[in-house]
C-alpha positions in Angstrom: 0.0 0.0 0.0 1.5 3.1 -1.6 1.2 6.4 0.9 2.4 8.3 -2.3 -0.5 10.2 -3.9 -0.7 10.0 -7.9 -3.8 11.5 -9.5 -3.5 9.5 -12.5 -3.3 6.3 -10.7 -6.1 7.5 -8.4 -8.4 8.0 -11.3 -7.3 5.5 -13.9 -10.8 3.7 -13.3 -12.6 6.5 -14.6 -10.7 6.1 -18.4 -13.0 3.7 -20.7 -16.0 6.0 -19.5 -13.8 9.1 -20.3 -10.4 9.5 -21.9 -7.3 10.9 -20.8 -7.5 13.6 -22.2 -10.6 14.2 -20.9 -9.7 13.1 -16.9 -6.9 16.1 -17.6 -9.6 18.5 -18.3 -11.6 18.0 -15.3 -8.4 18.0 -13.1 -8.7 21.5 -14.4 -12.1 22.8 -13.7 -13.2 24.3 -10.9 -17.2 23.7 -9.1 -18.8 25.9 -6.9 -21.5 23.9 -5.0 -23.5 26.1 -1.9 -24.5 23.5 0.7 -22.6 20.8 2.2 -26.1 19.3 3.9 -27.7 16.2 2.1 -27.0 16.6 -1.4 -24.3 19.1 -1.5 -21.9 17.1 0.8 -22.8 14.1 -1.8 -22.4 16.4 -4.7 -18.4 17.3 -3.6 -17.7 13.5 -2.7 -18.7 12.4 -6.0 -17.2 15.5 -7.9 -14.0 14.9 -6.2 -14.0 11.1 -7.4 -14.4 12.3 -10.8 -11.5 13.8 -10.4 -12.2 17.5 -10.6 -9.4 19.6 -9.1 -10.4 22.4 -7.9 -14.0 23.4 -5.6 -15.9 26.4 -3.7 -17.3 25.3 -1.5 -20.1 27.2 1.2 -21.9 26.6 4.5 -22.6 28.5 8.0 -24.1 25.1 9.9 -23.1 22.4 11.7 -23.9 18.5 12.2 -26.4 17.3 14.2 -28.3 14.1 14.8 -31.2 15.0 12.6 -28.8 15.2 9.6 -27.8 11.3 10.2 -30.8 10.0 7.9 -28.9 11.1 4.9 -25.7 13.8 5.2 -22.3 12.0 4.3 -20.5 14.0 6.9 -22.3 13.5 9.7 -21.3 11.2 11.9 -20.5 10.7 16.0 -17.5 12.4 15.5 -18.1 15.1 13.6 -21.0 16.5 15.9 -21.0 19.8 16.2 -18.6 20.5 14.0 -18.9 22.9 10.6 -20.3 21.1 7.1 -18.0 23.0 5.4 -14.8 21.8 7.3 -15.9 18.5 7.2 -16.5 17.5 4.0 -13.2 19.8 2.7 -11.2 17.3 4.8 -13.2 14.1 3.4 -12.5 15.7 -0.3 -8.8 16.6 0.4 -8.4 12.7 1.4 -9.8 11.6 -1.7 -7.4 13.9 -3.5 -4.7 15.6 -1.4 -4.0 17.8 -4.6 -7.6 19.5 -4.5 -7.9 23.3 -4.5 -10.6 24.3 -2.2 -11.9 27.8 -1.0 -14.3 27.7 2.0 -17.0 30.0 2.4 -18.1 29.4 6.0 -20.5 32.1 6.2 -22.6 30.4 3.7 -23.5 31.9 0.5 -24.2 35.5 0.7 -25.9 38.7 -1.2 -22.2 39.8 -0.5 -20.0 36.9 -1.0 -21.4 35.6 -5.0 -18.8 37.9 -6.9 -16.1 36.1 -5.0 -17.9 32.5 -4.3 -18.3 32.5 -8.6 -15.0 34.1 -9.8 -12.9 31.7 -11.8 -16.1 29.0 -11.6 -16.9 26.9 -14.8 -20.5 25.5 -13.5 -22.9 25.5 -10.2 -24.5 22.6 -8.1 -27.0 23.4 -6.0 -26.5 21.6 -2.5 -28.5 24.3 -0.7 -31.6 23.9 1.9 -34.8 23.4 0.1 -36.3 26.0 1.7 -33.5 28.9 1.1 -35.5 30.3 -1.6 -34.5 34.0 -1.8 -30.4 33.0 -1.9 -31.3 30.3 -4.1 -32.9 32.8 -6.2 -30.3 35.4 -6.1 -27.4 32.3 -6.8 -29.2 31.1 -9.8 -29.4 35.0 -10.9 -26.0 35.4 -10.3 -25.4 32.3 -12.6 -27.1 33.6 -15.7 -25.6 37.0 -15.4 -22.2 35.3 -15.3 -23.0 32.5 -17.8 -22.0 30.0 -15.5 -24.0 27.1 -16.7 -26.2 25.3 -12.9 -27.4 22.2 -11.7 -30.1 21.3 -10.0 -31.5 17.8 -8.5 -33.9 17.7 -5.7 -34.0 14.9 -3.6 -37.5 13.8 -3.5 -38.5 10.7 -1.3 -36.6 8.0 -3.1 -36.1 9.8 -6.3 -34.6 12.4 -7.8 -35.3 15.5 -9.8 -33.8 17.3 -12.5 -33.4 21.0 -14.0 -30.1 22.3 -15.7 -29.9 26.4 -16.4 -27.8 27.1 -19.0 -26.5 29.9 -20.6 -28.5 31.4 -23.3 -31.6 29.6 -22.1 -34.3 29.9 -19.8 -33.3 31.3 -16.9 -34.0 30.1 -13.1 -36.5 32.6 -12.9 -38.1 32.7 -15.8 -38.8 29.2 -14.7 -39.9 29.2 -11.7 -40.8 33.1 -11.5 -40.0 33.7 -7.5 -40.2 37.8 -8.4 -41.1 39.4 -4.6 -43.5 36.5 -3.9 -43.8 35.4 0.1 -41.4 32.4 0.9 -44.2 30.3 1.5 -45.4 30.5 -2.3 -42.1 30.7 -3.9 -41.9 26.6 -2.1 -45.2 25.9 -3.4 -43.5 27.0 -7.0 -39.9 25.4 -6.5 -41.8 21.9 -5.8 -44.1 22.1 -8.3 -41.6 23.3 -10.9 -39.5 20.5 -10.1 -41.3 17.8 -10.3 -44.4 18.7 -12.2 -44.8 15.0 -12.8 -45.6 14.3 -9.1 -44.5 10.7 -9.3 -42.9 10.7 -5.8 -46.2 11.7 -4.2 -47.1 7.6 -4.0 -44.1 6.9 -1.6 -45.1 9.4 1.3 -47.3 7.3 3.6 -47.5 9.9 6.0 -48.6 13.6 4.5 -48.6 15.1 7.9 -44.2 14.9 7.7 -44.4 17.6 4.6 -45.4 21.3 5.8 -44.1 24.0 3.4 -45.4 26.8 5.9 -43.4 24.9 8.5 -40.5 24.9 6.5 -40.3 20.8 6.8 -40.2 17.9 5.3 -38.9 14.0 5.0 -35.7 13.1 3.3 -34.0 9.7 2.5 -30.4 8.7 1.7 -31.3 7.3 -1.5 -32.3 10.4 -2.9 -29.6 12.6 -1.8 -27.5 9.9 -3.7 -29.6 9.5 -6.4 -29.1 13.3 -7.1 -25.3 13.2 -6.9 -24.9 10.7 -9.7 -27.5 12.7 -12.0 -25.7 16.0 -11.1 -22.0 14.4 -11.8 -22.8 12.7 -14.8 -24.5 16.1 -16.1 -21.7 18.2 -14.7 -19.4 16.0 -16.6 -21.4 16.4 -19.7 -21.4 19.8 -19.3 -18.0 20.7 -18.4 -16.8 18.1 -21.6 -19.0 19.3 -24.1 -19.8 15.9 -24.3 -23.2 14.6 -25.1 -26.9 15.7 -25.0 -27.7 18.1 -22.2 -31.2 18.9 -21.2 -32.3 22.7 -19.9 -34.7 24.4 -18.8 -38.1 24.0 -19.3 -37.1 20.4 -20.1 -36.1 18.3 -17.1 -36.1 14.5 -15.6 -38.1 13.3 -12.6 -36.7 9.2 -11.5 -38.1 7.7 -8.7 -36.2 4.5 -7.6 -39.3 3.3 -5.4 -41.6 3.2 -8.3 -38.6 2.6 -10.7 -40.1 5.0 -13.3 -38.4 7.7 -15.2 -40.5 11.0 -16.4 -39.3 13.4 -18.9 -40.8 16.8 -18.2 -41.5 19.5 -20.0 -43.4 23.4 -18.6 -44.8 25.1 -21.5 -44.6 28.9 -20.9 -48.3 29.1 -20.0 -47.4 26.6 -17.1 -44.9 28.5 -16.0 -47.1 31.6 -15.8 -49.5 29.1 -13.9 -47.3 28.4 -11.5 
């Protein structure tokens, strides 16, 4: 057993799905993902075994016993202790060569200049119900042209809505504007996952409240939505393959084991 580090050799598995040439590419791009809770934390782990080199990465909480169910970090020993920190130490002993920026405030109205610059593409790890940064983070996206990800973990599925440049935007989507928070969830749930197909698997309705700001989660989807979100960021960041946006998106749900392709016409987003 080697203690020697060598990216290529750390990687090697990934060539026959990518080349070499490609596996050098993503050593050189850099992810921004806000969140390290249930799907962010998932989203770096996964990145980082894909071997991209370099992340930003942002979070203000810490682990508790709640988050057990389904965040990769949290464990006995890390109770307590920041997401952020966490999960950069699990990445770095993936790949001891990673580049990674910490925002431990979180991401901010005055930290996105900094938390995008130099940033080829956005995954969205954050809370489900922080609506108004998510908002201003997707906004921040399509002035920039980054191009962002998004897969919701929903029961034991997952769903899916890329933003690219040049198309339709996050909020002509979705179309928070100055709605009350409450609505703007109603909207982001609806929009992703207009299908409804996870709806069958929640045998108790009374665990969802949107006004409550709560909900029920499961592992499965959280990593369910990293593998959509890597394969798509690799897609994305390769120029490599068909990539779905906005309206368009995808809506799996292992526990029914059906796959929906969905599509909002611009009077359903105006119904929203």
């Amino acid at each position: 057993m080697t203690s020697i580090f060598s990216y290529q050799q750390a990687f090697s598995r990934n060539i026959g799905w990518i080349t070499d040439e490609e596996q050098d590419a993503l050593r050189r791009k850099k992810v921004a993902i806000a969140g390290m809770g249930g799907v962010g934390g998932a989203h770096l782990l996964t990145l980082a075994r894909l071997g991209i080199g370099a992340f930003h990465i942002a979070d203000f909480d810490v682990f508790d016993l709640v988050n057990f169910n389904r965040q990769v970090g949290a464990t006995m020993s890390n109770l307590g202790s920041p997401k952020a920190q966490v999960l950069a130490a699990m990445a770095h002993d993936i790949n001891p060569e990673l580049h990674i920026e910490i925002f431990p405030e979180g991401v901010t109205e005055d930290n996105l200049s900094k938390f995008f610059t130099g940033i080829d593409l956005y995954v969205d790890g954050l809370d489900f119900f922080a609506l108004s940064i998510r908002q201003s983070t997707f906004l921040a996206c399509s002035t920039l042209r980054i191009p962002a990800i998004t897969v919701a973990p929903l029961g034991m599925g997952a769903a899916l809505l890329n933003f690219l440049p040049g198309e339709m935007t996050f909020e002509e989507y979705f179309q928070f504007g100055d709605l009350p928070e409450e609505e703007k969830a109603h909207r982001f749930l609806l929009g992703l996952a207009p299908s409804g197909i996870h709806k069958a698997s929640l045998i108790d309705v009374t665990t969802l409240n949107l006004e409550e700001k709560r909900g029920p989660s499961t592992i499965m989807g959280c990593q369910l939505c990293a593998g959509i979100a890597a394969t798509e960021a690799l897609k994305i960041l390769l120029n490599r393959g068909k990539v779905s946006s906005a309206p368009d998106g995808i809506h799996f749900d292992a526990y029914r084991n059906e796959l929906v392709h969905t599509r909002r016409s611009k009077r359903d987003t105006h119904s929203l």
